[in-house]
Structures are given as structure tokens and as C-alpha cells.
C-alpha positions in Angstrom: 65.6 159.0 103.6 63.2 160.2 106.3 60.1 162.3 105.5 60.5 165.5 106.5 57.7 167.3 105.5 54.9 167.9 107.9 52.1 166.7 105.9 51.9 162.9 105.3 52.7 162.0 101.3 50.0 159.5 101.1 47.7 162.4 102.3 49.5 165.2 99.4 48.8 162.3 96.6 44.8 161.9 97.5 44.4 165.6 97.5 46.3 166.1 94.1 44.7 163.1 93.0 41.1 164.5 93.9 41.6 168.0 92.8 42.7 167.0 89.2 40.3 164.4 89.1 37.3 167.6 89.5 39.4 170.2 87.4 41.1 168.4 84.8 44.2 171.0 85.5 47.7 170.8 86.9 47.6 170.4 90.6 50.9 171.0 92.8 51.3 169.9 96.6 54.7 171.9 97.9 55.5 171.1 102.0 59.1 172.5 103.6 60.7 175.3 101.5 58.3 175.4 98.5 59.4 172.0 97.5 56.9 169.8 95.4 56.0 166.8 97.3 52.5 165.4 94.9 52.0 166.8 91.7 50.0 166.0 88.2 53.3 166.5 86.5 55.8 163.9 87.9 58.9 165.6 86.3 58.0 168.3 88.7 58.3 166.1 91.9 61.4 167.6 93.9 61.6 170.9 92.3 61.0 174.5 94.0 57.9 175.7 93.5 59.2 179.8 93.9 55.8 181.1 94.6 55.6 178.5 97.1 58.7 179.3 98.4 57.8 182.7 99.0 54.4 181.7 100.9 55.7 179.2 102.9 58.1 181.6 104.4 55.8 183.8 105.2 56.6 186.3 102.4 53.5 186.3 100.5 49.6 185.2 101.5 49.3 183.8 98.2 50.2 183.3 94.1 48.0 184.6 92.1 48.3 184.7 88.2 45.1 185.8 86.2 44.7 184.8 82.6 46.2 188.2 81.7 49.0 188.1 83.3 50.0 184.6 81.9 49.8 185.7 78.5 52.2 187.8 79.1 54.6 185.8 80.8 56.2 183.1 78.1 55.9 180.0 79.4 53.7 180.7 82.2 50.0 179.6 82.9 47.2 180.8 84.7 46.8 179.7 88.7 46.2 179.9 92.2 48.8 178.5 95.1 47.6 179.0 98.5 48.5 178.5 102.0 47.9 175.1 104.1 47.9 176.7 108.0 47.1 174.6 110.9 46.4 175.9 114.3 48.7 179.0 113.4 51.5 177.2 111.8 51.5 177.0 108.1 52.4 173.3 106.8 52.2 173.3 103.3 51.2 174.6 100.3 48.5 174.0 97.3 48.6 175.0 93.6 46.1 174.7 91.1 46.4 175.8 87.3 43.5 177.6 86.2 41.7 181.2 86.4 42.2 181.9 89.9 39.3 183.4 90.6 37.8 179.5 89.5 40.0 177.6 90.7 40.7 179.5 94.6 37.8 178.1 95.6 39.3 174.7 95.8 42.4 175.4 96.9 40.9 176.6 100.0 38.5 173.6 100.3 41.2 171.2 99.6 43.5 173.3 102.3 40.5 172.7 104.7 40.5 169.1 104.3 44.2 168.9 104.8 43.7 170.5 107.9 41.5 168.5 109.3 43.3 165.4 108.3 46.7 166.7 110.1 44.7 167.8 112.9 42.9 163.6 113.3 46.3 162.5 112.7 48.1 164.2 115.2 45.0 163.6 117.6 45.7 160.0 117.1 48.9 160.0 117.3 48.9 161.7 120.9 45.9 159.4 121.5 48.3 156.3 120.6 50.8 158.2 122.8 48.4 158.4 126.3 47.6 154.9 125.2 51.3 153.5 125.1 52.2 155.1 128.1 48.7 153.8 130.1 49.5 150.3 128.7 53.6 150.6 130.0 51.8 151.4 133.3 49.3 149.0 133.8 52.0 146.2 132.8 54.1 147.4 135.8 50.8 147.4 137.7 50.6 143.8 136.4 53.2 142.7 137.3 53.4 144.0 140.6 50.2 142.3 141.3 51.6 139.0 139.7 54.1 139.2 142.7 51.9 140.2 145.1 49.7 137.4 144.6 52.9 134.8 144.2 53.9 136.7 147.8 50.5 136.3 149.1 49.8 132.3 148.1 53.7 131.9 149.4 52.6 133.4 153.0 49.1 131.6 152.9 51.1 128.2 151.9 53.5 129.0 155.1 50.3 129.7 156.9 48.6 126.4 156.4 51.7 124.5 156.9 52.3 126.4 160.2 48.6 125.4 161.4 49.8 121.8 160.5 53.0 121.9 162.6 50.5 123.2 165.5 48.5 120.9 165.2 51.2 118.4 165.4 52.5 119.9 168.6 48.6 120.4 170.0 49.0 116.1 169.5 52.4 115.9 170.8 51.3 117.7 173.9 47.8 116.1 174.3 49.7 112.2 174.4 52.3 114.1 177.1 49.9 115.1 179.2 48.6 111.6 179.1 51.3 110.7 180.3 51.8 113.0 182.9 48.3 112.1 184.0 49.9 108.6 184.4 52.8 109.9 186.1 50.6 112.0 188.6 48.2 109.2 189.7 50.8 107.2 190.6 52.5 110.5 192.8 49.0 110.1 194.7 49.6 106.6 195.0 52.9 106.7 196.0 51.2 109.6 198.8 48.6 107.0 199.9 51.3 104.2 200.1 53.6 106.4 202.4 50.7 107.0 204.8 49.8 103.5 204.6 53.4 102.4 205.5 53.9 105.7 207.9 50.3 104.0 210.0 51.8 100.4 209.5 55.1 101.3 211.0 53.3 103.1 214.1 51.2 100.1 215.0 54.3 97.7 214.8 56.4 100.5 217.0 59.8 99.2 217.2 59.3 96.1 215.5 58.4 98.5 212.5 61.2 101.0 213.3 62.8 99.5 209.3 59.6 100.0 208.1 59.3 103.4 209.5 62.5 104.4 207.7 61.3 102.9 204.0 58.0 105.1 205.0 59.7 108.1 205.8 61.9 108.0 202.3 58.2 107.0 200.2 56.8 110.5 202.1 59.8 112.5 200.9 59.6 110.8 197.2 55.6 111.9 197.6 56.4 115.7 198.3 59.3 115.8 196.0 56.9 114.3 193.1 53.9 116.6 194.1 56.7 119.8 193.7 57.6 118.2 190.3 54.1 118.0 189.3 53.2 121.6 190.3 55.9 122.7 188.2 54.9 120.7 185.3 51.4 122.5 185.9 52.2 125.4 185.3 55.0 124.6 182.1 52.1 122.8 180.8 49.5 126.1 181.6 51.9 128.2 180.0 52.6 125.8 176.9 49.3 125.9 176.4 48.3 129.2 176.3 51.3 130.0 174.0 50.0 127.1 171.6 46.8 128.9 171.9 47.8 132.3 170.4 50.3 130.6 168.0 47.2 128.5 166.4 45.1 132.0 166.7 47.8 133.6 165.1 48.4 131.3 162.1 44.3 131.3 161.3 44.1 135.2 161.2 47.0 134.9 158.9 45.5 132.5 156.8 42.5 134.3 156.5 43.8 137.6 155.7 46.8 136.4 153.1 43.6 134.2 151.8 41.7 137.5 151.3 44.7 139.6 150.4 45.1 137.2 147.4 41.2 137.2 146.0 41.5 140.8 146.4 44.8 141.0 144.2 43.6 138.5 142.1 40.6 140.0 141.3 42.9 143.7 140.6 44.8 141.9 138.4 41.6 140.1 136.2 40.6 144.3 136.2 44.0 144.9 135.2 43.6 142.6 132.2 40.3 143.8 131.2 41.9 147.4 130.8 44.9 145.9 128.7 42.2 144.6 126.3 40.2 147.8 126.4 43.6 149.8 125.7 44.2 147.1 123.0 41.4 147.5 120.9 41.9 151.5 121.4 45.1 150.8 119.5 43.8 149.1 116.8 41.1 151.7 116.1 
């Protein structure tokens, strides 16, 4: 069955346990409705306590019998039962069998010390709250950075392998434009061997009229390859300078996803070092 009492048992047994231990008398610890929660006399434990009944509604301050009075009450002895309050609400009461005036004294020390029990308690229990809910924070924190940094070391990886493929294309177009080199020395060949033939075929006049012809067709083959290579100039210009910002591209990238993931690694190392703080908070 739960506890339903607002002060802990444990904490009602010490007190009783405490105040008989310095009076020698009957000691009562009553929480909701007057009902005995700790007592001295364990036949008692579960009974209404009617004066505490009384006080813990709010009827009466106190119960206060003097030696007097008891003697004339059969069955009755002398006592005190006060009032537990904290911070305006009143939690519980305490009873102590005895001449009041003796014995009050006590009650109200013991009443002090419960106070400030329930009031440590219920500070570390909203302490253990603010913890919990810190720690359920950080851990999404934590894991967000986990991903982050998984994300990050995915892009950097992607990074470095596109820096690879450009360098494999910077290669691919450095042995094509060796060979294009090839192809345009022998276009100025071809250009020098059409003049060549164009001057041969002159100084043979009609005998090199044939001649003149193959000439004619190696001039043509010269200007059509000179076009080409003018074209392939400027495809080649233009390849370039898109290679150019492609490998600039892909080393600011790998820079910055390198530095996004120290600095998310290094958030989550803090991250970790305020779980164990908030750990050891716990355990105090």
C-alpha cells in the first residue's frame, strides 16, 4: 500500500526513537487524520490519535493535559501533542507523555528537526528533479552531436574522395592534352607540308598541275585542323578553369567539415564531462 503520509516513516521512527531514548516516556508520531504512524507503544500503530485529529485539522493548536487533569480522567496520562508545520502547511503531528510544561519543550525541538528534514528532502528531491531533466537534455544534445559528427566525417569522407576523382580527371586531362599537343604539331606540320607542296607545284607549273591539286587539299586539311584546334583551346580553357573551382571547392569543403567535426567533437567530450558532473550530483 502506498505511503500516504507526508512525512517519511523512516524519519517518524528516528524521532520517536530519539525522543524516548531522552525521556523514558511514551512518544506518538500521528501524520494524515491524527493517525499514528511511529509510536513507543506498537499496539497503537494505526489508531486515531483524537487530539491529533483535532490539531491536524486545524481545530486545535495543541493537546495539552497537565498532571491534574489526568488524575482525573481514568485512564488518561499526562502529555503534550503538538503541531509539525512546514512552510505554512501542517504535516504531522508529535505527542509526548509527560508534564507538559517538561516535556513541550521537546515536542517543539523534535517538530523543528522534522522540518528541516522535510524541507532537505524535498530540496533534494526537486534538486534530483532539475537534475533528471538536465541529464534527459544533454542526452538529446548527445546524441544530436553523435549525428552531427557521423554527418560531418560522412561529408569529409565524400570530400576526400571527390578531391581523389579530381585529381584523377586533373591526370586524365593532363595525358589528353598531351596528346593534343601531338595532334597540334603535326597540324603545323601538315601547314608547312602544304606550303612546301603549294611552292613545289608552282616551280613545276603544269607538269605540277597533280601536285598542285594534292597541295590544295593538304591547305584545306591545315585550316580545317587549325579550326579544330582552336576549338579544342578553348573546351580545354574552359575544362580547366571548371576543374579549377571544382578542386577549390572540394578543399574548402574538406577543411570546413574537418573543422566542423573537431568542433562537434570536442562539444560532445564537454557534453560528457557534464553527464559525469550531473552523475555524481545524483549520487550525493
Amino acid at each position: 500500500m502506498a505511503w500516504e503520509h507526508k512525512v517519511p516513516e523512516e524519519l517518524a521512527k528516528r524521532i520517536v526513537n530519539i525522543l524516548h531514548e531522552v525521556t523514558g516516556n511514551n512518544v506518538q508520531f500521528m501524520g494524515n487524520n491524527g493517525e499514528i504512524i511511529a509510536t513507543t507503544q506498537p499496539e497503537r500503530r494505526g489508531d486515531i490519535h483524537e487530539g491529533a485529529q483535532k490539531v491536524m485539522a486545524g481545530e486545535w493548536d495543541k493537546a495539552s493535559i497537565s498532571t491534574a487533569e489526568a488524575e482525573e480522567m481514568e485512564g488518561c496520562l499526562p502529555g503534550y501533542t503538538g503541531a509539525v508545520d512546514h512552510k505554512g502547511e501542517r504535516i504531522a503531528c508529535i505527542g509526548i507523555t509527560g508534564d507538559p510544561e517538561e516535556v513541550r519543550p521537546l515536542q517543539q525541538m523534535a517538530a523543528k528537526v522534522v522540518e528541516a528534514e522535510i524541507q532537505q528532502q524535498r530540496e533534494q528531491e526537486k534538486k534530483a528533479e532539475v537534475i533528471d531533466e538536465v541529464f534527459s537534455r544533454v542526452e538529446q544534445v548527445s546524441a544530436t552531436a553523435e549525428e552531427l559528427t557521423a554527418s560531418s566525417q560522412e561529408i569529409s569522407t565524400q570530400a576526400q574522395e571527390t578531391e581523389s576523382l579530381v585529381e584523377d580527371v586533373n591526370d586524365s586531362m593532363s595525358r589528353t592534352e598531351e596528346i593534343y599537343n601531338t595532334i597540334r604539331k603535326i597540324a603545323d606540320q601538315t601547314t608547312i607540308l602544304g606550303l612546301n607542296a603549294s611552292i613545289e607545284a608552282a616551280r613545276l607549273g603544269q607538269e605540277g598541275a597533280g601536285f598542285a591539286v594534292v597541295a590544295e587539299e593538304i591547305r584545306k586539311l591545315s585550316e580545317d585542323s587549325k579550326e579544330s584546334i582552336s576549338d579544342i583551346d578553348e573546351i580545354f580553357t574552359e575544362m580547366r578553369r571548371q576543374m579549377d573551382l571544382i578542386d577549390g571547392s572540394a578543399d574548402d569543403t574538406s577543411e570546413i567539415t574537418e573543422q566542423q567535426a573537431q568542433a562537434i567533437q570536442s562539444l560532445t567530450d564537454s557534453i560528457i564531462e557534464i553527464q559525469e558532473i550531473l552523475e555524481d550530483l545524483i549520487k550525493d
